[in-house]
N, C-alpha and C positions, 0 to 999 in steps of 0.2 A: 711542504706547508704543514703547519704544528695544526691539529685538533683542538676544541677545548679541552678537551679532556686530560690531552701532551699540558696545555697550560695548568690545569690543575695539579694532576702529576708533578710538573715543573715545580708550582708554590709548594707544595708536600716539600719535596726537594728540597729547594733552598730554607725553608722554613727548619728543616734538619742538619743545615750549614754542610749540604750538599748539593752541589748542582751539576748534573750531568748530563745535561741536553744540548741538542745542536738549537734550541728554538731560539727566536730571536729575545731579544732581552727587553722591550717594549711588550710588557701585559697589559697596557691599561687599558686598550680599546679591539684588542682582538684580530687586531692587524698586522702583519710583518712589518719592519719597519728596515728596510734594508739598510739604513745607516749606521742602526747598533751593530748588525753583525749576531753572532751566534755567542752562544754565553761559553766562557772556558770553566772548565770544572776550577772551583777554587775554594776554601775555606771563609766562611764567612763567623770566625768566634774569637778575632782577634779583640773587641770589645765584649765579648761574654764577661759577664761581673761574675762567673767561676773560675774562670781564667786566671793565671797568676803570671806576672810577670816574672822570666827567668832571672836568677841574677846567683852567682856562684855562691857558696857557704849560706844558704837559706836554712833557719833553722824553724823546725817546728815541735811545739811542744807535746807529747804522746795524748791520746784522748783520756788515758789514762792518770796522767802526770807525774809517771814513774819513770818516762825516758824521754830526751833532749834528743830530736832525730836532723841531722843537717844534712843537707843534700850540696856536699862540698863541691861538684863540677857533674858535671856533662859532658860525654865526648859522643858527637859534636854538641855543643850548649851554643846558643839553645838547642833542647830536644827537637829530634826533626822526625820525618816521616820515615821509618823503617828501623833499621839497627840502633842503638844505641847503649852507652855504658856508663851507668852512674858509677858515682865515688858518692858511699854514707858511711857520716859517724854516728856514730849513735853513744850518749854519754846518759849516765845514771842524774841522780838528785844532786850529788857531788861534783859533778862534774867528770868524775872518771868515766873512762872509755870500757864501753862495755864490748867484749873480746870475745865472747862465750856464748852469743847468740844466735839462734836459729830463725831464720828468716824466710819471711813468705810475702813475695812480692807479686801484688793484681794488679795488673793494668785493667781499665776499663774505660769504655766509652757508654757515658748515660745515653747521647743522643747520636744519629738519628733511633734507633733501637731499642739500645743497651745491648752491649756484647763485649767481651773481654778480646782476648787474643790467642792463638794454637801456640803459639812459641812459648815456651817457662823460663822465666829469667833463675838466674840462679847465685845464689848472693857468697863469693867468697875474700874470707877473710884476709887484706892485705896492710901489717902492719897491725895499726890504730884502727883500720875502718875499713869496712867491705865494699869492694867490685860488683856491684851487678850488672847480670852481661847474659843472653844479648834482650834487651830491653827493647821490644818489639813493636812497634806505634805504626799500624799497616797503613792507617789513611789520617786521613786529615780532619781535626774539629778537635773538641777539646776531651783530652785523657786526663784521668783520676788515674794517680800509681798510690796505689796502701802498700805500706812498708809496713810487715808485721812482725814486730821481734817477742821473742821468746827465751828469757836468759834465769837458769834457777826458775823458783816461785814468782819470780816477776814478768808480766804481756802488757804490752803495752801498742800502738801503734798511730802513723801518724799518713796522711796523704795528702800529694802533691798534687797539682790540677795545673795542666799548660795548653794552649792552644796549639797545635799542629799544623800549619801550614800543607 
């Protein structure tokens, strides 16, 4: 039997687009309600209006507006919970591909928290456009990845936000 205090805990929770309780899923009166059942931990930010829907060659323009950053695929795309390996170009004001950049790639997660991730992704150059890998998303709710290049006299950077499942 859940406490109130399990039910408060619980809103905190889900309130974080985390829910990790066995309580039953009826708060409104303080009662178990044996025919919800127990809640499954799941994400709840697949409508977060920071969330972005995946979709391959998404491009964003640098904060800056000195680089064209496009996040050509996902393996697996969508991005999912654990491992994962972008494919980015990143192109100048011209459109050319820029070859020669040093890259610094944050996952973060704003909520429930704010905390980033132990694993360093690491961005190498294949071709036209770099591999990052391994692109670490531990749990579920929605990540911010800052893609930050550094190529010559020019910084620039742009970030992706997806919901995690």
């Amino acid at each position: 039997m859940c406490s109130m205090r399990s039910y408060a805990v619980l809103a905190v929770m889900c309130a974080g687009a985390l829910a990790l309780s066995g309580c039953p899923a009826d708060l409104s009166n303080g009662a178990a309600d044996a025919s919800s059942g127990p809640l499954e931990a799941s994400t709840t930010c697949s409508d977060d209006p920071l969330a972005e829907m995946y979709l391959p060659n998404m491009k964003k323009t640098g904060t800056a507006g000195m680089f064209t950053f496009e996040l050509v695929g996902s393996d697996p795309g969508p991005p999912i919970k654990g491992n994962n390996s972008w494919t980015v170009k990143i192109t100048d004001a011209s459109g050319s591909a820029v070859t020669d950049a040093v890259l610094k790639i944050t996952p973060w997660m704003p909520l429930p928290v704010g905390h980033g991730t132990s694993v360093h992704a690491k961005a190498t150059l294949a071709g036209d456009a770099y591999t990052v890998a391994p692109l670490y998303l531990f749990m579920g709710g929605v990540w911010q990845v800052t893609i930050a290049a550094k190529a010559g006299k020019n910084s620039d950077s742009a970030m992706f936000r997806f919901c995690i499942d």
